[in-house]
C-alpha positions as CSV (number, residue, x, y, z in Angstrom):
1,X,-49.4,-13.1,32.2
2,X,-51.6,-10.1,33.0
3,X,-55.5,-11.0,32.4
4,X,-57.0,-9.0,29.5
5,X,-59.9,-8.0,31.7
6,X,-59.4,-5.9,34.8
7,X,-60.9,-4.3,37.2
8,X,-58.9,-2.1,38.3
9,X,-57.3,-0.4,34.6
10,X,-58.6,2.9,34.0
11,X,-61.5,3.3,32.6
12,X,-60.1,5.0,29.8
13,X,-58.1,1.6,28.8
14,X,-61.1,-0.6,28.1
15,X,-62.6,-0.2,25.2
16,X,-66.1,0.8,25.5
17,X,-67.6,-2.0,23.7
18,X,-65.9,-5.3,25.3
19,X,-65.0,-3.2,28.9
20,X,-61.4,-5.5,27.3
21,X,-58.4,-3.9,28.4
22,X,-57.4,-2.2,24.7
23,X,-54.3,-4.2,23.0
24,X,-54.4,-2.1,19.8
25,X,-56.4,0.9,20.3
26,X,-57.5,3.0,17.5
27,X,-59.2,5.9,16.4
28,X,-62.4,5.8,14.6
29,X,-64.5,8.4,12.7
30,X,-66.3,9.4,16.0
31,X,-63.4,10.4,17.5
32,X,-63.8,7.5,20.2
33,X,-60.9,4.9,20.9
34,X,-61.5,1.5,20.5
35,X,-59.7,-2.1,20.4
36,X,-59.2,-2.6,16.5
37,X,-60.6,-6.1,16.9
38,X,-63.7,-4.6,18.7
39,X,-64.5,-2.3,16.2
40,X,-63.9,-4.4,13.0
41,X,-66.1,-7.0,14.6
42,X,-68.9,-4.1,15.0
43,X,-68.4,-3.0,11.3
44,X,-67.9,-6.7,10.0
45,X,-71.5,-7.0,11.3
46,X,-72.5,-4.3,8.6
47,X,-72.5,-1.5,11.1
48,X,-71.6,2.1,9.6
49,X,-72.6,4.1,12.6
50,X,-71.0,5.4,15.9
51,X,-71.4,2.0,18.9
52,X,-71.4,4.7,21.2
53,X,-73.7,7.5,19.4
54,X,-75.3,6.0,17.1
55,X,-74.3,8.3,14.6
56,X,-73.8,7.3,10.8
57,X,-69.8,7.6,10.7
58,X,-68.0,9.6,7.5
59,X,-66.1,6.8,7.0
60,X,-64.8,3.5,8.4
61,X,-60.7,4.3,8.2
62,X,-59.1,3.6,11.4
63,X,-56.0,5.0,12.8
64,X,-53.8,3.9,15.3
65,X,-54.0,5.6,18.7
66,X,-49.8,5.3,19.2
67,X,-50.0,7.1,22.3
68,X,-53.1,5.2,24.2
69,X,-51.2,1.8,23.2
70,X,-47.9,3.1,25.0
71,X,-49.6,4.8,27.6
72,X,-51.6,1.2,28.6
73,X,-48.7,-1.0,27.6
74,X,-46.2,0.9,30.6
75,X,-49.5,0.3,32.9
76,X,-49.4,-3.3,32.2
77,X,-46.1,-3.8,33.0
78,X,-46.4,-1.6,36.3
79,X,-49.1,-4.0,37.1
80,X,-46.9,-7.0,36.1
81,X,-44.2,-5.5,38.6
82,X,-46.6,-4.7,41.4
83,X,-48.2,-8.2,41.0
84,X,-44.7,-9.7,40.9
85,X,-43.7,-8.0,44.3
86,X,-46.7,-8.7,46.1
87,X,-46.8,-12.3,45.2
88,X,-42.7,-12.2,46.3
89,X,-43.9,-12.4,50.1
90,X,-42.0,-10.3,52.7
């Protein structure tokens, strides 16, 4: 299995809280992506503002970024394959 955390994802993967490659990105009210796990941990703490402005969000709704998750899910298995082959040997 391919490690959560990586070095070498795009930057755009991770969500910016945990640096965690996203598993189930979403959408929040800031317009910012994050892991849904990430971001209901920040608002379980009693948060109601931005983690990454600061900014009192509208509202706490979260949608699911459909696209993002497909886009890092086909990266993961490239990985996978790439990982596969070079551990294959010659």
């Amino acid at each position: 299995a391919l490690h959560t955390r990586s070095t070498t994802a795009p930057k755009d993967y991770l969500d910016p809280i945990s640096f965690e490659l996203m598993t189930n990105p979403v959408v929040c009210a800031d317009g910012n992506t994050y892991d849904r796990a990430t971001i209901e941990a920040w608002f379980n703490l009693g948060n109601a503002t931005s983690p990454l402005t600061g900014m009192e969000l509208e509202h706490t709704h979260l949608i699911p970024n459909i696209i993002m998750k497909k886009v890092i899910s086909a990266w993961r298995e490239e990985e996978e394959r790439r990982i596969r082959g070079e551990s294959a040997g010659p």
